[in-house]
C-alpha positions, 0 to 999 in steps of 0.5 A: 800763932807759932809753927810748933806742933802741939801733940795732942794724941799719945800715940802720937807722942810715941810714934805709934800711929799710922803716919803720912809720909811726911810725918815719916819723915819728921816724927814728933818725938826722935825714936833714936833717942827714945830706943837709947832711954829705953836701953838705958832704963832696961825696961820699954814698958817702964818708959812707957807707962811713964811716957803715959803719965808725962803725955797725961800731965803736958796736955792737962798743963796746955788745957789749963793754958799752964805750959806755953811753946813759944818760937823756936823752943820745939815741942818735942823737946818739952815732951822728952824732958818731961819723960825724963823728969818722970822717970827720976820721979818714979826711980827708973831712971837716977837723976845723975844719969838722967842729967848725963842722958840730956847732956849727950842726946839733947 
C-alpha cells in the first residue's frame, strides 16, 4: 500500500475541518493555490460548489476502484486538477486560462 493520503471528507478536501497540528502543517490541498483560483474565478462560492462536485465524482471514481494513486503521483494533485477540469466544464473558469493557472501554480 502506498503512502499517499486518499481524501475521503470533503471538509477535508477544503481544508475546512478541525486539523491536528500535524495536518496544520501539511494540509491536503495547498490553500495558497486554491486562494490564487478563487481569485482568478472571482467567485469562492463558484470554486466551491464546483470543488463539491470534483470531490463527489473522485470518491464515486475510487469506489468503483476507476481511479488509482500510485507511488509518488500525490493525491492532492489529482484533486485540484479535477477542481480545474470542473470548473472549465461548468464555464468558471476558460480553458486557456485553466492551462496558464496548471502551468504557473502546479
Amino acid at each position: 500500500m502506498n503512502n499517499s493520503r486518499i481524501i475521503t471528507n470533503f471538509n477535508t478536501f477544503t481544508n475546512e475541518s478541525e486539523h491536528s497540528s500535524e495536518k496544520k502543517s501539511n494540509p491536503p490541498v495547498d490553500t495558497e493555490i486554491l486562494d490564487k483560483l478563487i481569485e482568478l474565478v472571482e467567485s469562492e462560492e463558484d470554486v466551491e460548489a464546483c470543488a463539491k462536485e470534483a470531490f463527489e465524482e473522485l470518491k464515486k471514481a475510487f469506489e468503483e476502484n476507476k481511479v488509482e494513486v500510485k507511488g509518488d503521483e500525490p493525491a492532492d494533485k489529482l484533486a485540484m486538477a479535477s477542481l480545474i477540469v470542473k470548473l472549465v466544464e461548468k464555464g468558471k473558469l476558460g480553458p486557456e486560462d485553466a492551462d496558464k493557472f496548471i502551468e504557473e501554480n502546479m
